[in-house]
DRENDO-1510 file (C-alpha; in Angstrom, 1 decimal, always signed):
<recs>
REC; n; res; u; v; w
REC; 1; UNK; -42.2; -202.4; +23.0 .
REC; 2; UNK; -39.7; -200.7; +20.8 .
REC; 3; UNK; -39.8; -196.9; +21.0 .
REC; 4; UNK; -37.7; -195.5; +18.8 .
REC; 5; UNK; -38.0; -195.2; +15.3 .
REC; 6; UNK; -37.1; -196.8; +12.4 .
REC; 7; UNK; -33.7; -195.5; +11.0 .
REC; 8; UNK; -31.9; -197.0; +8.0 .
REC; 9; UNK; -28.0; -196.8; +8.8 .
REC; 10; UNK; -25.3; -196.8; +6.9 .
REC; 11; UNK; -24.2; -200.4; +7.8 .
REC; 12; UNK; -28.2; -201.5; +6.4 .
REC; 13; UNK; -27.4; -199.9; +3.0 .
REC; 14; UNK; -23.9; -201.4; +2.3 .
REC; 15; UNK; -24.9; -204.9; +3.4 .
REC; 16; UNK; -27.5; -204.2; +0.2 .
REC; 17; UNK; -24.9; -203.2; -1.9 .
REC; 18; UNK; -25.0; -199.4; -1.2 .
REC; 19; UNK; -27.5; -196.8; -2.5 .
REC; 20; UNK; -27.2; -197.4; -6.2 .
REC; 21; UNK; -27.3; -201.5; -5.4 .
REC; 22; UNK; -30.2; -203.5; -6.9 .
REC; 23; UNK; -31.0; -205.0; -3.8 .
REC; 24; UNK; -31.1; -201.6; -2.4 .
REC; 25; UNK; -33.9; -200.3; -5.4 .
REC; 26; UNK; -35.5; -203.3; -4.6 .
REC; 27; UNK; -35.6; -202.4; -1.0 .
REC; 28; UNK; -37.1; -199.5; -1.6 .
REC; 29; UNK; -40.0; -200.8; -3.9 .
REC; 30; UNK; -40.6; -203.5; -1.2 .
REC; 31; UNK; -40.4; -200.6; +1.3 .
REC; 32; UNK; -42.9; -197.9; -0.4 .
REC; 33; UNK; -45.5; -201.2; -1.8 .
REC; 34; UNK; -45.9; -201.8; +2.6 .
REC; 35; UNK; -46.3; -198.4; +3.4 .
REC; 36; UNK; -49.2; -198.4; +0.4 .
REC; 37; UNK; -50.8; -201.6; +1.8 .
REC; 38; UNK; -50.6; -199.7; +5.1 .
REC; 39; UNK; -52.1; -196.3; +3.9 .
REC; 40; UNK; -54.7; -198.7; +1.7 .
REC; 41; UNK; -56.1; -200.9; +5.1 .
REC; 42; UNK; -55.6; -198.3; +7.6 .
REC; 43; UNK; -59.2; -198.9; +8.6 .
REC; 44; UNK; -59.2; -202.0; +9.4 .
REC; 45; UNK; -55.8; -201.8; +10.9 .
REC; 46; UNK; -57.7; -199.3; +13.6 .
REC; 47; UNK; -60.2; -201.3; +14.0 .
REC; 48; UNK; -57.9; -204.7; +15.1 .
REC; 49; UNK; -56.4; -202.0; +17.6 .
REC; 50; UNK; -59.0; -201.0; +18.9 .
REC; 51; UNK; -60.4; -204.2; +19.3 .
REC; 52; UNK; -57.3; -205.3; +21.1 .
REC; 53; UNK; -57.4; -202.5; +23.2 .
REC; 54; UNK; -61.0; -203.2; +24.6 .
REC; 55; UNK; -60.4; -206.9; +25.5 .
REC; 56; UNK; -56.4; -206.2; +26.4 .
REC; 57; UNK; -56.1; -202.6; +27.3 .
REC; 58; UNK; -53.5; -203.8; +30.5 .
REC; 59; UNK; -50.6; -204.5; +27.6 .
REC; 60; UNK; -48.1; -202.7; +27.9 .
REC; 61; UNK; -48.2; -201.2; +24.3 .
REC; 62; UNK; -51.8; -199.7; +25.5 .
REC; 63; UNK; -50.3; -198.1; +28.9 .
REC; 64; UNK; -50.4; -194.4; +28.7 .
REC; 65; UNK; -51.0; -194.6; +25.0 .
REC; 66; UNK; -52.1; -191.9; +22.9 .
REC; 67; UNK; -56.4; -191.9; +22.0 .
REC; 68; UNK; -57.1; -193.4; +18.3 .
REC; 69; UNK; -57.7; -190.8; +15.6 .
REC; 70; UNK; -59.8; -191.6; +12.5 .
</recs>
């Protein structure tokens, strides 16, 4: 599993044109509209997790992993 965090570089915002770019607006509407549907369904998001974690807790992504919050 992937650890580290999501970074936009510099190379990610010229290949959309650079910051004042349309594709690079619409990157960021695409970009804040997931995070929404994220925020929206958190829920049920946990829920799949948790799921997951009771049938599957020997997957690596659940090894020494942090307890759920609500």
């Amino acid at each position: 599993m992937e650890t580290a965090p999501f970074k936009l570089t510099q190379e990610m915002i010229d290949v959309l044109g650079g910051q004042d770019s349309g594709k690079f607006d619409d990157f960021r509407k695409r970009m804040s509209k997931g995070f929404h549907a994220l925020q929206e369904n958190a829920e049920k998001i946990i829920i799949l997790v948790e799921m997951m974690l009771n049938g599957q807790s020997d997957l690596p992504c659940f090894i020494g992993g942090r307890t759920l919050v609500r």
